[in-house]
C-alpha positions in Angstrom: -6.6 36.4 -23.4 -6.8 32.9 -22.3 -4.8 30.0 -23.5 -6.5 26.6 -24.6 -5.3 23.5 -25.3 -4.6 22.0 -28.8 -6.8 19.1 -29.3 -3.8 17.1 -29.7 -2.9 17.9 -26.9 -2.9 16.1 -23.5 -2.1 17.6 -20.4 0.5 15.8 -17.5 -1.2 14.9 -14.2 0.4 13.9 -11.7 1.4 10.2 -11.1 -1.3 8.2 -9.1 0.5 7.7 -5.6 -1.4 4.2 -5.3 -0.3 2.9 -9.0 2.8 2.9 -7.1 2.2 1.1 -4.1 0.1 -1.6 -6.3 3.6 -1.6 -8.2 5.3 -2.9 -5.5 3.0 -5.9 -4.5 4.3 -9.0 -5.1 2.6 -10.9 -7.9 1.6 -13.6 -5.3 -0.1 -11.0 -3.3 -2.5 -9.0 -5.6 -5.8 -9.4 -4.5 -8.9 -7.1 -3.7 -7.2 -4.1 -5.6 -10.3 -1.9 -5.7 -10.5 -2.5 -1.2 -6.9 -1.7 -1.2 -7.6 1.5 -3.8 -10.3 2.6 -1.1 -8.2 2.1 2.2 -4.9 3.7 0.5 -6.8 6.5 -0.7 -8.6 7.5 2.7 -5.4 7.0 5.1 -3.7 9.7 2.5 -6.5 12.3 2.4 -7.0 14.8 4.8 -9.5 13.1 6.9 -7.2 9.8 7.2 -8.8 6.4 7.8 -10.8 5.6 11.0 -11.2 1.9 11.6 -11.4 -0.7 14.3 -8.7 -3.7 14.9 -9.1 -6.6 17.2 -6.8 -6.0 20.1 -5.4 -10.1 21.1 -4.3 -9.3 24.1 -7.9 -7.8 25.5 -9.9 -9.8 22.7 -11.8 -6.5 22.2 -11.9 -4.4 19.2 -10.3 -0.9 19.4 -11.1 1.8 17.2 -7.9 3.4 15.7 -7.0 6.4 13.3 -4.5 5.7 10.1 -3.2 9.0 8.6 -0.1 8.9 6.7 1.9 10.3 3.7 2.0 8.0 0.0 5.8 8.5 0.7 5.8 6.9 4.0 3.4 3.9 3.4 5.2 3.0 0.0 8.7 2.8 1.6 7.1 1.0 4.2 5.1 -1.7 2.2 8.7 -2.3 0.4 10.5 -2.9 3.8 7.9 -5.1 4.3 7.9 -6.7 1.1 11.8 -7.1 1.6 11.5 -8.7 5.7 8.9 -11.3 3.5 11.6 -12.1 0.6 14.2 -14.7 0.5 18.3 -13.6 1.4 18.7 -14.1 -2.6 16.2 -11.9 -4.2 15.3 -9.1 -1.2 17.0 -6.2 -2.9 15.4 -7.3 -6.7 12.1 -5.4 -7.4 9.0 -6.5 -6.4 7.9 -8.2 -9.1 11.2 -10.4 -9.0 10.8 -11.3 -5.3 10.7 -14.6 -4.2 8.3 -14.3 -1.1 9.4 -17.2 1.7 7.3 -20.5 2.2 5.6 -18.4 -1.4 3.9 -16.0 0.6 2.2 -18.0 2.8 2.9 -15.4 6.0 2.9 -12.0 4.5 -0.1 -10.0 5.2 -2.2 -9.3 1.7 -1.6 -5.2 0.9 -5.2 -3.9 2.3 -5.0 -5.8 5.6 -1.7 -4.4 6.0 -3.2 -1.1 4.7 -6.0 -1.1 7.4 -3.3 -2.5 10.2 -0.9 0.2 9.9 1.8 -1.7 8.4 4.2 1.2 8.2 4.0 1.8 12.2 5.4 -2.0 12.7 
């Protein structure tokens, strides 16, 4: 005997780990969702995320390897998020940050994404 679903019904999946992250960009900052999508999606599979970032100090690019957990790059995109916010509204949500000089030095999500924010 199998079970099937009512029509009525619809089954729970599980919460999209990069709806979250896009959550917790500042409203200043969202831009180039469906690149960030991509990136956030290969440095959490399996496989991770191989890429290449110019080194400054050689003037070469290096080829690196992002792997990480959606845990680990969503508390550290907050931190992040925080380090860019003014004393007054830090600890508010996102949404309610006030970003310092608006933004203006705060790395857009995929760039941070594709830089390994969370290692910094």
């Amino acid at each position: 005997m199998t079970a099937a679903l009512a029509a009525n019904v619809v089954p729970i999946t599980a919460a999209d780990p990069f709806d979250a992250f896009w959550a917790l960009v500042p409203i200043q900052k969202r831009i180039y969702k469906p690149l960030c999508r991509v990136k956030f999606d290969a440095i959490t599979s399996k496989s991770g995320l191989t890429t290449k970032n110019l080194d400054k100090d050689s003037g070469e690019y290096v080829q690196i390897h992002l792997q990480a957990e959606p845990a680990i790059i969503l508390k550290g995109w907050l931190d992040y998020c925080r380090e860019n916010a003014t004393p007054d509204t830090r600890w508010n949500s996102p949404s309610k940050m006030v970003l310092k000089e608006g933004g203006r030095f705060m790395r857009r999500p995929a760039t941070w994404l594709n830089r390994g924010g969370w290692f910094e």
